[in-house]
N, C-alpha and C positions, 0 to 999 in steps of 0.2 A: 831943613825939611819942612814939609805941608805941615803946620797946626794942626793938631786932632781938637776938635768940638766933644761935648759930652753929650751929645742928645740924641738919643736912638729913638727913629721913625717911624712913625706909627702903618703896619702893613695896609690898612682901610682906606688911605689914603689914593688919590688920583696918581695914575703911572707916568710914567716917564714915551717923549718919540724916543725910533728909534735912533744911536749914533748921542742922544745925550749919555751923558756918564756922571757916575757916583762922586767920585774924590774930585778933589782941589774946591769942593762948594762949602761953603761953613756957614750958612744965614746962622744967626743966631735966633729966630722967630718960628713963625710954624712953615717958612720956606722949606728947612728940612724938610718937609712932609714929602716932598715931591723926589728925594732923595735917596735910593735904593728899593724905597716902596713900590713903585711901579716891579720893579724887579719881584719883591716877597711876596705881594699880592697875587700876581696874574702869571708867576713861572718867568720870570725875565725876559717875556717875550718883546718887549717893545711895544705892545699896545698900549691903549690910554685904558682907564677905566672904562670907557664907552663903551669899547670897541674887546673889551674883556668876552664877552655873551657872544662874539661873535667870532668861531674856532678860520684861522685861516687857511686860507683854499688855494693850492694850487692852481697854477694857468695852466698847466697841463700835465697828464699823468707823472702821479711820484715815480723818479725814477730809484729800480732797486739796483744796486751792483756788490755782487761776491768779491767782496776782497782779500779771501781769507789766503789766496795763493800769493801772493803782493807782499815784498817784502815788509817790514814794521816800518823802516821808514819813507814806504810808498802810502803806506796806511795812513801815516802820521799826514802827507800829504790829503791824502784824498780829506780825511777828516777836517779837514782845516778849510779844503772847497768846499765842504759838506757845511760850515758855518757861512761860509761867504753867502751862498746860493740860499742859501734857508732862512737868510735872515730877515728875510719881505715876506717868505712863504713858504710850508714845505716842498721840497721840489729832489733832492738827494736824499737817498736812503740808504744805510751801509748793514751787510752782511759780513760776518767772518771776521772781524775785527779781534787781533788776540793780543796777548801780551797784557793785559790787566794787575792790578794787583793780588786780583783773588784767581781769578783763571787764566787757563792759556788761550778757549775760542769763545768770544761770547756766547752763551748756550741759549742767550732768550731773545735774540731780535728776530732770527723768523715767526718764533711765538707770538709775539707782541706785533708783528706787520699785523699778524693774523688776528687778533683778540684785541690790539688796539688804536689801530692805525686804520679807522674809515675812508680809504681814499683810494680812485684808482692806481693803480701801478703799472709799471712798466719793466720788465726786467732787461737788461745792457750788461755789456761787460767793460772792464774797466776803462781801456782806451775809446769806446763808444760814449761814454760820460763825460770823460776827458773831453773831446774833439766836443761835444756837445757844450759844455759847462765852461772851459777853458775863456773863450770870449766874453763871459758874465764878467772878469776877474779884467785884473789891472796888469797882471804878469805874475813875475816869480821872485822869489827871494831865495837866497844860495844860503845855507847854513855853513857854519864852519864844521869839519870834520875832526879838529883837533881839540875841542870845545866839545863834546855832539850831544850832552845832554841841554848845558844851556844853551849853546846855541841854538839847539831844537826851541826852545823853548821863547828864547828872542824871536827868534824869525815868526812863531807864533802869533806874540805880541803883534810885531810888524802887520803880520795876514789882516787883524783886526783892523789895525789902523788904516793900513793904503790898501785892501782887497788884495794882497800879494799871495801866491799862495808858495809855501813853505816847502824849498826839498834839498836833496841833497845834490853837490857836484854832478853826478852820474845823470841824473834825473834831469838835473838842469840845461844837460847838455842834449838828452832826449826831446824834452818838451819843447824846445828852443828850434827842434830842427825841423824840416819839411814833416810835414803831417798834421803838426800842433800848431807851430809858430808862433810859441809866447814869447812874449819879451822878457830878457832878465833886466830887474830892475833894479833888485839892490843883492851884492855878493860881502856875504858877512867876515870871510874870508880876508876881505882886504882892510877891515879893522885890526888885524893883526892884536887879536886879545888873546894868551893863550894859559887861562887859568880859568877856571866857573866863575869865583866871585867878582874878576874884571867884566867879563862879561854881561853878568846880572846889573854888576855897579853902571856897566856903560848902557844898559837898556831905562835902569834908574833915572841917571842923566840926559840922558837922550831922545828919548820915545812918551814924554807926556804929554800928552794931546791938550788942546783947548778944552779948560773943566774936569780933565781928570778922568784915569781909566774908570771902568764898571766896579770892579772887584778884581782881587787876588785870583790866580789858578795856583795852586800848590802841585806840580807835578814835574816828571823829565828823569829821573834819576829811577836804577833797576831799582824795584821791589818784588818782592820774593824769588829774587831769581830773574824776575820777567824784565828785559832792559828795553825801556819807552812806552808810552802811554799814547795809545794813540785816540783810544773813546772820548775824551772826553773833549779836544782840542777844537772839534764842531760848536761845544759849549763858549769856548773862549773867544774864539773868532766871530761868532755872532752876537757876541753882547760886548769887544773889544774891549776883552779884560787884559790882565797884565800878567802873563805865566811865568813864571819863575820857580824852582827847586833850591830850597837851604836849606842845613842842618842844623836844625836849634839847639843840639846840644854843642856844637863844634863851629855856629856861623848864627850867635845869635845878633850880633851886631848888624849882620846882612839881612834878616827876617827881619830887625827892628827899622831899618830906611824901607823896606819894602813896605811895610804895615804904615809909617808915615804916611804912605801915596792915600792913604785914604781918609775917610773922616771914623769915627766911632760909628759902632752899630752897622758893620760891614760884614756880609758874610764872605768870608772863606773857602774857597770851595778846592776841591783835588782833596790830599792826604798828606799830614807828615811823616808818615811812616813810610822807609826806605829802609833799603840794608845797606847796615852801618857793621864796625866792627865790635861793635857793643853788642847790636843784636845776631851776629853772627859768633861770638865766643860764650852769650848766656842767653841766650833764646828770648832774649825780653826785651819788646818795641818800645824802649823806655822814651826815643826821641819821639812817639806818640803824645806823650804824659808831658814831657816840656815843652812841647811846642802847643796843645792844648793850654797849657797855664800862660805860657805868652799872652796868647792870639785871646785868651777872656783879661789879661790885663791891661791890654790895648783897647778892650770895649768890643771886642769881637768875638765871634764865635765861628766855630769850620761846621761845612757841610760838607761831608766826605764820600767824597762821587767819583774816586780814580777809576773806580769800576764802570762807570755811567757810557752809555752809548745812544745816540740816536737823539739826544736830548733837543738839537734844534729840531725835528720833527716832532714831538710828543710836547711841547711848551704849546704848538700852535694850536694845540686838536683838545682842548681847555675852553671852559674854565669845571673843575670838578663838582658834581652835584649829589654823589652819592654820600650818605653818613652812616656811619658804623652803629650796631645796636648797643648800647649799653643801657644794663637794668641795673640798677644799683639801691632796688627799694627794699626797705629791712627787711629781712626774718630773720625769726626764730632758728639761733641753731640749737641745735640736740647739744646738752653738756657732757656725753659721751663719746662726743665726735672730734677727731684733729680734720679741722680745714687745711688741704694742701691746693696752692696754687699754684701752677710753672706757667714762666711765660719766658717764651725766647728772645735773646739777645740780639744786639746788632741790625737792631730796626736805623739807627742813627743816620749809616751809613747809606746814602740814597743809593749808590749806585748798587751795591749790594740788593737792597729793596729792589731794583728793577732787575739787574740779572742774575742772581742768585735765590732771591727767598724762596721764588716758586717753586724751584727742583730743589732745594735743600728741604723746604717747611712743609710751602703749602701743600703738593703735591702727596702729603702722608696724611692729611685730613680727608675725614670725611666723616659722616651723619654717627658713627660708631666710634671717632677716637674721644680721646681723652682730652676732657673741657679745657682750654689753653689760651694762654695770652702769647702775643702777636706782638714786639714791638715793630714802630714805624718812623716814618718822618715825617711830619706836615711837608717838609718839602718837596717827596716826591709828590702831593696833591696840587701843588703852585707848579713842577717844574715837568710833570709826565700826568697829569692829570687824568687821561684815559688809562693809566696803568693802574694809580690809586683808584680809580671806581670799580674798574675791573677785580683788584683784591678784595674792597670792601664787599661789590656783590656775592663773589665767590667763594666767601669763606661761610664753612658751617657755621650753624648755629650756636654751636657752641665753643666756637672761638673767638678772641675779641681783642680788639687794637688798644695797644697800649702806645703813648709818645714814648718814642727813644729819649737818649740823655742829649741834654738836660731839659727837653721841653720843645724848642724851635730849634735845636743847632745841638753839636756835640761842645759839651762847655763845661768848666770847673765852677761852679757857682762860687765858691769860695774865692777865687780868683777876680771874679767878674768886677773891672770897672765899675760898672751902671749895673750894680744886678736888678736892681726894679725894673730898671727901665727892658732889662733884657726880659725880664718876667712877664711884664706891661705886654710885650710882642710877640711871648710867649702864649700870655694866654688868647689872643687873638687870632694865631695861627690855630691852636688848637680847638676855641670854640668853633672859627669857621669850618674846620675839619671832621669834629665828632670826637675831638681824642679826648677823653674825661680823666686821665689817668696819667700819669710821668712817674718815671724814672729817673730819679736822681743819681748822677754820675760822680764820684770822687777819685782823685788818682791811686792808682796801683800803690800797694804797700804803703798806706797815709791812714785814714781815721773815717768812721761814716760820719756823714751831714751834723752837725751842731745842730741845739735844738732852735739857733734863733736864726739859722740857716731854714728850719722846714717852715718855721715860722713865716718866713717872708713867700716862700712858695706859698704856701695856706692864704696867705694875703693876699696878693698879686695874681696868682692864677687860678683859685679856686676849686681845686683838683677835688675828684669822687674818690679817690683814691692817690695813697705817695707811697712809690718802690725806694728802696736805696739800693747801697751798695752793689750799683754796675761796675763798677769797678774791681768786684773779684775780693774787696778787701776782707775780712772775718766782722760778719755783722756783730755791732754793739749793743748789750742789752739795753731797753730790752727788746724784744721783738715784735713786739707790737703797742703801739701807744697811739694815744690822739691829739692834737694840735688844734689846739681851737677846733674839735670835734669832727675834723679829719683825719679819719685813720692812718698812719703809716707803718709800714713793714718793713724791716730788715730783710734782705733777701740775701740765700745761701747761694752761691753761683758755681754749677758744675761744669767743668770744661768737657770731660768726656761719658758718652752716655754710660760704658760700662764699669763707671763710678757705683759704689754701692751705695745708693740713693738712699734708698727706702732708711738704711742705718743714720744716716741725716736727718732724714726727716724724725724717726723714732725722738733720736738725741736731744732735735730743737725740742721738739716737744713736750718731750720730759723734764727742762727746765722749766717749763712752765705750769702755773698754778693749777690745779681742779677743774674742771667746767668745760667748756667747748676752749678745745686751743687752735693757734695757726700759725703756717709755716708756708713763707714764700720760697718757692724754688726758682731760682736762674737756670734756664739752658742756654751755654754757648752754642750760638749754633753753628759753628765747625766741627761738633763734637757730640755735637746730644740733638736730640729731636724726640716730636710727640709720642716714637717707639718706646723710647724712654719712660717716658712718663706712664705709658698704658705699662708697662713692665713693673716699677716701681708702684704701680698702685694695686695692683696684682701680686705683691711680694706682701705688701703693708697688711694688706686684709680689711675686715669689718675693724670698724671705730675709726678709718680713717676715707673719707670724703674729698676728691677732685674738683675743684669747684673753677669756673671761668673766673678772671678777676673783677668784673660788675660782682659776682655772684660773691665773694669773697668780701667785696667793700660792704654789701649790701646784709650779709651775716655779722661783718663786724659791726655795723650800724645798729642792728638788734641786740648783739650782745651789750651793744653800749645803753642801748635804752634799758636793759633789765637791770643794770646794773658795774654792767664789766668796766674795767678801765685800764685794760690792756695788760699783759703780758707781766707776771710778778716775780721775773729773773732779777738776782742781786745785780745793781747796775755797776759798773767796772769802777773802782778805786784805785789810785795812786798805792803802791805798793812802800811799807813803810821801811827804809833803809836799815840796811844792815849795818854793824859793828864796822866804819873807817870808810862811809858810802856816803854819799850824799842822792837824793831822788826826787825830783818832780812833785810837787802835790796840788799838782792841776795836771789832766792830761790833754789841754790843753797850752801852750805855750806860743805867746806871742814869736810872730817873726819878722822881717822887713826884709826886703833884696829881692832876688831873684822868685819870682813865683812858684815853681816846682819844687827847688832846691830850699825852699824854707820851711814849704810843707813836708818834706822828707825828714830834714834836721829838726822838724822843733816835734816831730810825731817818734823819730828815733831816740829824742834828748828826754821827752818824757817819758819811755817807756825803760828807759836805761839807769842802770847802777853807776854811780861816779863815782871811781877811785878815788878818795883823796888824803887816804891813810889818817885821817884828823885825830887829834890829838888836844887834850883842853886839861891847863894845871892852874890852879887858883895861886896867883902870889899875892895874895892879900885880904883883905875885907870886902875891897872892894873893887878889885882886879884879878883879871883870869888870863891866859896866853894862851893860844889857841894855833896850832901850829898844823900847814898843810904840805903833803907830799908835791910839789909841782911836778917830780919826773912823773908820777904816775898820772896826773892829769891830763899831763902832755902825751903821756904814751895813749892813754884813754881816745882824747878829741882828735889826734891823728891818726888812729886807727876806726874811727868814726867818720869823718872825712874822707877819709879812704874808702871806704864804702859805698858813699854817697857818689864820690866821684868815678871811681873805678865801674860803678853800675849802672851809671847813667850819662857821663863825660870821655871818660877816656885817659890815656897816659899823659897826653900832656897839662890835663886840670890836677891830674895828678903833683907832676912835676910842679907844677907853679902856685901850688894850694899855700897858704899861709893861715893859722889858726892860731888864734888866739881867745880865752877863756879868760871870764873873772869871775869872783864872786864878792857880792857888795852887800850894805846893810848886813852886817851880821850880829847876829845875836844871840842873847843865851839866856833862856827862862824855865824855871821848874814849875811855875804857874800854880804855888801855894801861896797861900797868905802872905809870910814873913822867906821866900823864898828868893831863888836868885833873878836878878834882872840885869843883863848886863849887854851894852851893846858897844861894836866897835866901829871907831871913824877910820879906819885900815879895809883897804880894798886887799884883797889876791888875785895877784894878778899874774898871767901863766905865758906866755910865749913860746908856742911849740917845739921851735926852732932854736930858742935859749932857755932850757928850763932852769929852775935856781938851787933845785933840791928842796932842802925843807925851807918854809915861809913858814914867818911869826909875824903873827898880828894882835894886837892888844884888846880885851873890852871892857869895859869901866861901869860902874855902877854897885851894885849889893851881890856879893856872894853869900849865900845861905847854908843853913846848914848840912843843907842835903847833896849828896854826894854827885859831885858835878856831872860824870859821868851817865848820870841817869836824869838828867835837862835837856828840854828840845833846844835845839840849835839852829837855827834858820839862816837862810842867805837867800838873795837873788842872784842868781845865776846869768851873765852872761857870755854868750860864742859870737865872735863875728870866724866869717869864713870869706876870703876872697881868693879867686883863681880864674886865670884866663884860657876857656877849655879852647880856643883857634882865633880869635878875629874881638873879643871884648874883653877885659874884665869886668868879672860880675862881683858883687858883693851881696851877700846874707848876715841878716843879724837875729840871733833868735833870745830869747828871755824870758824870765820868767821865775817863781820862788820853788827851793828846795827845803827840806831836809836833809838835816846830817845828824849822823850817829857816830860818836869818837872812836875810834879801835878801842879795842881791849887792853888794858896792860899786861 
């Protein structure tokens, strides 16, 4: 495979012509610059820095065509001409485009012709574009039918590379004949691949151009129901990226050759989230969560644009000049008052941001609702440029843009390769934008931000404000603290609006100290919107305060000059074991392996009781025996395992999981004067799959007076976990020091 470089490029940089590409380049100097940059800068349009100031023009009326009557995979064609033809200038424009992952008809591209697309038009119907457009193009490419999500997605690739435009059998045999006259050029059909990951494997092998594709498209396979994607393929075919569909919980070895093809500090773009039968049997898009922790281990991060449409038009009609207002200058708040901020989710996802925020969000604004945060993406400002200025213009006053997770791109910080470097290009996108504010994202069911995690945000991007917990997780106290004199906030995240909020908000607040308090609220916005918030604040009554979040950072700023120093909730401790337990006393625990999967097990390991039925009898002065259950260890870490895997893998990580447990350095102290100190050079060691029953192990030194039973006992704890959920074996190693308390006699 391609080497990956560690050097992620700086956005400021001069762009790229069009037809160069991202991977196969590794300068080790500041040549990177010229490397994906052109891309994050100016919306991947192709232009140079020059030539940025200057929005491109059609030769002649944009043409518009309703393609909503059009099968999905005429759709999937047209979209794929629609990058051909657009990639020198807008010239194709598509209506009706459905199957997305979040809708079934895009609801906002006539919107957007209208509000952000300056340009004449023309409106045609489909085979009128066709007979038009078809001659731009080099011919056709035949997909395989037996195959038809990847091969959709090869033949895509393809479109990029030779101008082929991508269809099916049926189709091919239409276009082919008197009226159109294209030529077929390549029939995928006769690769005779009849499985996805041959497929993907032989587009891997096959299809690398001179210098390497642009980027990744993550898409092709049903999500939510909807089978094929056809918005966003205009995208891939005009920047001739590389699309492909794999399952990171079940095909991480195929996402890991895929993610090769490129250097670090590559964005991402489509979605991992499909339906799987994980998220079809427990409702939870968990292969979101591992395939995020991936793509930031590899030095990457996704821009999630399954939803996106029309993007080769909206990149040219750039470069964005509007900035969003934020006031973030201290006052004074009232120490009778709970500050509440809500600010809505799922800004991350661009394609979302282009066709959904505005009928889900914005459209409940206006001069009367309830002050509110907006998340976003800097890169719908790089990649639909008149869409972001048109939001920034048209939101009230009293609403305000916050960056999505985690800054430039949807990303695990905790995960991230290069996290400077990703911060470096985080806060560049962000200052050119106006986003003063991020949301720090963490995976589903794991832990919020570490402090030397907000740390380095506070460094590197110099935020007016820091949100956590997008991720849904239960914020950690305390709720409000400062970081080198940046505020951040724990946020509560509600998924549905007729949650009883206001009871939330009361709760947080009541943990905390006397004086002015605050309480960040999340709205899913699948679920809750600004009605919500006007309801809930209306339920709360006086003493409690809707504030924008400028307005928010800029009260906590005051409170911090008078004195405040955030939020005085007991902050969460290790729970101390019970009689025949062993327990964590860091909730923290180191991990190694697999990204997601270590985060899970070592946030599970310390939050958990370990059976280990212990047992400690002094035979002598200076010797004690200390004896552990293995079957219950073993029953313990495979029923933890099971968990992990069954919730996020599947039966077959199941089947092939193997767990093994030790526990090492142990020892035995009452930590008096003339008391006991004894430690043993005997490891416990557990084998899931062969437990021993009772283990004796020795420890040597001073037994004391005092009755053994009542001595801390320490160990380090280690789990490795290996299992092959379809196509790799993974390994995890998680560790870390415990506690143990002996059973009772």
């Amino acid at each position: 495979m391609t080497p990956r470089s560690s050097r992620i490029p700086s956005p400021s940089s001069a762009g790229r012509t069009t037809g160069d590409s991202v991977a196969g380049e590794h300068p080790r100097i500041a040549i990177v610059i010229v490397i994906v940059i052109g891309l994050l800068a100016i919306g991947l349009t192709g232009c140079t820095s020059d030539d940025a100031a200057k929005p491109s023009k059609p030769a002649a009326d944009l043409l518009v065509v309703d393609v909503e009557a059009l099968s999905l995979e005429q759709q999937l064609s047209f979209a794929a001409l629609q990058g051909i033809v657009n990639r020198d200038a807008p010239t194709l424009y598509l209506v009706g485009l459905k199957s997305a992952q979040d809708f079934a008809v895009d609801p906002s591209a006539e919107v957007w012709l209208r509000d952000a697309v300056d340009l004449p038009t023309k409106r045609v119907n489909p085979d009128e574009a066709l007979q038009q457009l078809l001659p731009r193009t080099k011919g056709l490419v035949v997909w395989d039918p037996a195959v038809p999500a990847e091969s959709q997605d090869v033949a895509t690739t393809i479109a990029g590379q030779e101008d082929l435009v991508p269809v099916a059998p049926a189709e091919a045999e239409r276009l082919s004949g008197p009226g159109f006259d294209a030529k077929i050029q390549r029939d995928l059909r006769d690769l005779n691949l009849d499985t996805p990951a041959a497929t993907i494997d032989w587009a891997i092998n096959n299809l690398r151009p001179e210098g390497g594709f642009a980027f990744p498209v993550w898409t092709g396979l049903p999500r939510n129901g909807n089978p094929v994607q056809p918005g966003l393929r205009d995208w891939a075919v005009m920047h001739r990226a590389f699309v492909f569909d794999a399952d990171p919980a079940t095909q991480p070895g195929l996402l890991g050759r895929v993610l090769d093809l490129f250097p670090p500090a590559t964005p991402v773009y489509g979605y991992p989230f499909f339906d799987t039968e994980v998220y079809r049997t427990t409702g939870l898009p968990v292969n979101e969560a591992i395939a995020a922790a991936i793509v930031a281990e590899a030095g990457d991060w996704l821009v999630p644009s399954t939803d996106a449409a029309n993007l080769s038009v909206h990149a040219h009609l750039g470069p964005s000049t509007a900035k969003p207002g934020w006031d973030d200058t201290p006052r004074t708040p009232d120490p009778d008052t709970t500050y509440v901020a809500f600010t809505v989710s799922d800004g991350d996802a661009m394609g979302y941001d282009e066709t959904l925020l505005r009928s889900l969000q914005l459209d409940r604004l206006g001069p009367t609702s309830v002050p509110i945060g907006i998340s976003i993406t800097p890169y719908l400002a790089t990649d639909a440029p008149q869409i972001y200025d048109w939001i920034v213009k048209n939101l009230p006053d009293q609403a305000r843009l916050v960056a999505g997770p985690s800054g430039a791109g949807y990303a695990y910080p905790y995960a991230m390769s290069d996290l400077d470097g990703y911060l470096d290009h985080s806060r560049e996108l962000l200052d050119r934008y106006g986003l003063r504010s991020t949301w720090i994202l963490e995976p589903p069911l794991t832990a919020s931000p570490t402090t030397e995690l907000l740390e380095r945000f506070v460094e590197r991007t110099k935020p007016s404000l820091l949100l956590t917990d997008y991720g849904g997780n239960p914020p950690e106290p305390p709720s409000v603290s400062f970081v080198n004199g940046v505020p951040v906030v724990h946020t509560v995240m509600i998924d549905k609006g007729d949650a009883d909020i206001a009871k939330i908000v009361r709760s947080v607040a009541a943990a905390q100290a006397p004086g002015p308090r605050f309480v960040s609220i999340g709205l899913t916005t699948w679920g809750a919107n600004a009605d919500d918030a006007a309801r809930t604040m209306k339920e709360l009554g006086p003493g409690y305060e809707a504030v924008a979040p400028d307005a928010f950072a800029g009260y906590l700023r005051g409170a911090q000059a008078t004195g405040y120093r955030g939020s005085d909730e007991p902050t969460l401790v290790p729970t101390p074991p019970e009689p025949g337990v062993c327990r964590a006393t860091s909730l923290d625990l180191e991990g190694s392996g697999d990204p997601f999967a270590r985060r899970y097990l070592s946030r599970t390991l310390a939050g958990s009781s370990i059976p280990t039925g212990l047992r400690i009898e002094s035979t002598s002065p200076s010797a004690a025996t200390l004896t552990f259950d293995t079957d219950a260890i073993a029953a313990f870490a495979t029923t933890t395992a099971r968990s992990l895997l069954g919730l996020a893998y599947g039966a077959p990580a199941i089947e092939s999981a193997d767990v093994r447990v030790a526990f090492r350095d142990i020892a035995v102290r009452d930590n008096s004067a003339t008391g006991t100190n004894l430690t043993s050079t005997d490891d416990v060691e557990v084998h899931t799959k062969n437990p021993t029953g009772r283990v004796a192990v020795t420890a040597t030194g001073v037994v004391g007076p005092a009755n053994l039973g009542d001595a801390e006992i320490t160990a380090n704890l280690h789990v490795s976990l290996t299992f092959d959920p379809g196509d790799q074996q993974i390994e995890v190693g998680v560790r870390g020091p415990m506690t143990c308390a002996p059973a009772k006699p």
